[in-house]
Structure formats: structure tokens, C-alpha cells
C-alpha positions in Angstrom: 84.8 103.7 101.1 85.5 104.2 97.6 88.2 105.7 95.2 88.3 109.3 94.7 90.8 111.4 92.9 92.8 113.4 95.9 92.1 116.7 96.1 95.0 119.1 96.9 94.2 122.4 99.2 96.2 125.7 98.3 99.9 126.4 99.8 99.2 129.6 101.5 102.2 131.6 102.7 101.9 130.1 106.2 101.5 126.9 105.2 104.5 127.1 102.8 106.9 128.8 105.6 105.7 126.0 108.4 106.9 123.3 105.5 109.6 125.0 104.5 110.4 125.0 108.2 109.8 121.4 109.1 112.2 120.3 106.0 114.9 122.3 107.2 114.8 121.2 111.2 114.5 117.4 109.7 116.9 117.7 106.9 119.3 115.0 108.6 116.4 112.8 110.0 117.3 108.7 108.9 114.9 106.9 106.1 112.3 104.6 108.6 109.1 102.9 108.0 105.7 104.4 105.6 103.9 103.9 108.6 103.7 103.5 112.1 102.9 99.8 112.8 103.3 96.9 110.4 99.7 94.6 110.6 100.4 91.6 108.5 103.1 90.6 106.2 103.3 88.1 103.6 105.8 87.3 100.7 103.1 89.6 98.6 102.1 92.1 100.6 103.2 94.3 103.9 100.2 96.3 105.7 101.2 99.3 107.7 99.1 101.7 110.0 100.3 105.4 110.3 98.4 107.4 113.2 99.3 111.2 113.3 98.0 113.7 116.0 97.7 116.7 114.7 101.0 118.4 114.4 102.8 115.3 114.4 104.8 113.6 111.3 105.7 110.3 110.0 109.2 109.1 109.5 111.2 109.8 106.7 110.7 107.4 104.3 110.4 106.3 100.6 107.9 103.4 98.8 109.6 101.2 97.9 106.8 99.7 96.1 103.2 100.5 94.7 101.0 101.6 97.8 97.4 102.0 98.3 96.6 104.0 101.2 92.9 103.4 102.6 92.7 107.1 104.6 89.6 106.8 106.9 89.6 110.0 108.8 91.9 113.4 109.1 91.1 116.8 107.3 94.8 118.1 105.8 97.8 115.9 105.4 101.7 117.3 103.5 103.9 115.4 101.9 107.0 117.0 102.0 110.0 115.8 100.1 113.6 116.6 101.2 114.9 119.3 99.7 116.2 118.6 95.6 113.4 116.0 95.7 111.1 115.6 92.5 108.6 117.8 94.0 108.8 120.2 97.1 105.3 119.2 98.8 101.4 118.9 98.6 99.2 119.4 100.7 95.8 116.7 100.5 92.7 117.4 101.6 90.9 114.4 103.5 87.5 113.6 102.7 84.7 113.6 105.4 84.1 110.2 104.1 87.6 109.0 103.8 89.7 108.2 100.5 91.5 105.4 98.7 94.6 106.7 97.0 97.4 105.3 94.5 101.1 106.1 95.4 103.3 104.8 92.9 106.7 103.7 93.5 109.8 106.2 94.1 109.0 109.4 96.1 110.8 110.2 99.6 108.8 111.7 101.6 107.4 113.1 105.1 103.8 113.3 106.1 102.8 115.6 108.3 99.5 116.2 109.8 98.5 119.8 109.7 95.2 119.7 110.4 93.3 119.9 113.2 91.8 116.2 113.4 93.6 113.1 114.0 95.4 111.2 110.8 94.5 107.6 110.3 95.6 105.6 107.4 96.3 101.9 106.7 99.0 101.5 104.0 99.4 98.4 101.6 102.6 97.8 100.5 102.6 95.8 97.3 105.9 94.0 97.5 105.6 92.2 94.0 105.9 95.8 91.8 
């Protein structure tokens, strides 16, 4: 699977008011884990999973670190930040054939799976940045 620049599908109304929904109802939620499961951790690295049914949404949570995310199968994914965050969400498209994508350090955020397929994605924390 190789890198590709994420591509971002439009914030219809809908779309906004089901976000705008999900930030309020979780608005008090605690800061958890990137991702779901924790694989392997070393004094350099920390690998996560994160598995979302459709619907479903990760902890609240914020990198700590540099990330690269190796996505290997979904369709639409949100990040949605709490509210008087740097940005108020996004909304990625997932590639049929996957995608490797850069977070950089800093953002708080949600993901929720709105799409119709199953979310997988293993997450590698890089604990050295």
C-alpha cells in the first residue's frame, strides 16, 4: 500500500448536523487511547489498532506524538475535534486500496466511522518526536 495525499469528501448538511450532534452528546467524554488495542511497544515506538463498525467512534483522544496511520479498508471516516478546537472536523475518504497518512503532533480528536464499511487502521505512534 503506498502513500497517497488524503482526500476529503464534502460536509453536506446531514453530515454536518450528525457531527455537530455527536460533539455535543460527547462533549464530557475523558481523553483515552488513539486506538483500540496497543500491538507492540518499545522505548521508540507504540503500535495501536483501531477497529470501527460503522457508526461507531474511537475514544477521545489526542497524539501525542507524530503518527502514521496505515488505513487498510473503510470508505468515510470524521475527525471531529471538541468544540474551540483548531478545526471543527473533516471528513476522509478511504481508498479502495487503502492509504498511509501523516498526523502530526497536537490535534484532539474523535473518529467516527460514517460509512457504511468497517474501519480498520493500525496506528504508529512515534514516541521519540
Amino acid at each position: 500500500m503506498k502513500h497517497t495525499e488524503p482526500e476529503y469528501a464534502d460536509i453536506t448538511p446531514e453530515i454536518k448536523e450528525r457531527l455537530e450532534r455527536f460533539r455535543e452528546e460527547h462533549k464530557d467524554d475523558p481523553v483515552g487511547g488513539v486506538g483500540t488495542e496497543v500491538l507492540f511497544e518499545d522505548e521508540h515506538v507504540k503500535i495501536w489498532e483501531m477497529t470501527l463498525e460503522p457508526g461507531e467512534a474511537s475514544d477521545l483522544h489526542t497524539h501525542e506524538h507524530e503518527y502514521y496511520l496505515v488505513i487498510d479498508s473503510g470508505d468515510l471516516v470524521a475527525g471531529v475535534c471538541p468544540k474551540g478546537g483548531p478545526i471543527d472536523y473533516f471528513v476522509g475518504k478511504v481508498p479502495p486500496q487503502g492509504n498511509t497518512v501523516r498526523v502530526p503532533k497536537g490535534n484532539t480528536e474523535w473518529a467516527v466511522n460514517i460509512g457504511e464499511k468497517r474501519y480498520h487502521e493500525i496506528l504508529i505512534e512515534l514516541k521519540n518526536t
